[in-house]
C-alpha positions in Angstrom: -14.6 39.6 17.8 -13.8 40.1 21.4 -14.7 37.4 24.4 -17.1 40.4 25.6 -18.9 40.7 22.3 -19.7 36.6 22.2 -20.9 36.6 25.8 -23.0 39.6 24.9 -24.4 37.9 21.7 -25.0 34.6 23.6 -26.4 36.5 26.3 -28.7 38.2 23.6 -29.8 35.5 22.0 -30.9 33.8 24.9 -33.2 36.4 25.9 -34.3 37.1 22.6 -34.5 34.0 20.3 -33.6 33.8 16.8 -34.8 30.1 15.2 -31.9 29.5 13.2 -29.5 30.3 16.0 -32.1 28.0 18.2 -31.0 25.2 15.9 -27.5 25.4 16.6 -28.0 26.1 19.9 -29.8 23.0 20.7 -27.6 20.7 19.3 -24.5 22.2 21.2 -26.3 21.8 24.4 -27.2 18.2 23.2 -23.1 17.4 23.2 -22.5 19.4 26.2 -25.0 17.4 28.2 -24.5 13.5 26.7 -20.9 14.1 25.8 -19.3 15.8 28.4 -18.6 15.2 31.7 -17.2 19.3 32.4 -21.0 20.1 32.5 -22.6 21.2 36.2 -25.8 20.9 37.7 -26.6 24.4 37.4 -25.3 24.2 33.1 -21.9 25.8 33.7 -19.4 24.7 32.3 -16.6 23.4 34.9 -13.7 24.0 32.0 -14.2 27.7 30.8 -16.8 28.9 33.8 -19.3 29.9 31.0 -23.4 30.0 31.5 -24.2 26.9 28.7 -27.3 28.1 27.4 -25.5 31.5 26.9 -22.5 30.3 25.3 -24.1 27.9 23.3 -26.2 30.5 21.9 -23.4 32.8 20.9 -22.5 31.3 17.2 -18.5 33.3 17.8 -17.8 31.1 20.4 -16.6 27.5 20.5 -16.1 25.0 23.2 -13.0 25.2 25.3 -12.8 21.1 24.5 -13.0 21.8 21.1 -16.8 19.4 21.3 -18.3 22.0 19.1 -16.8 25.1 17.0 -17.9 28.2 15.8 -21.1 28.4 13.5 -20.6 29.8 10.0 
C-alpha cells in the first residue's frame, strides 16, 4: 500500500467512522498523547509531520517511533 493510499484511508476514516477502526484509533491517540513528547498542540506529529487523528485512523500506517504498528 502506498503512503498516499494510508493518508487517504486515515483521512477517510476520520470523516466517516468505522467502530472497530474507532477502537484502535483511540488507543493510538492514547500513546501518542501520554507517551510521547513529538506530539504538538494542534495533534501533529513533530517526527513524521502527519495530522494524528488522521494517521491514527489509517490501520496501514504505523508510528515513525515505532509507539504503535500497523493493525491486522
Amino acid at each position: 500500500m502506498s503512503k498516499l493510499e494510508e493518508i487517504y484511508n486515515g483521512w477517510k476514516n476520520l470523516v466517516f467512522p468505522n467502530p472497530e477502526i474507532e477502537i484502535i484509533a483511540k488507543e493510538r491517540m492514547r500513546i501518542c498523547v501520554e507517551e510521547c513528547i513529538e506530539l504538538s498542540d494542534i495533534n501533529v506529529c513533530k517526527q513524521c509531520g502527519c495530522y494524528m487523528p488522521a494517521k491514527t485512523r489509517s490501520p496501514q500506517s504505523a508510528c515513525t517511533l515505532h509507539k504503535w504498528l500497523k493493525a491486522e
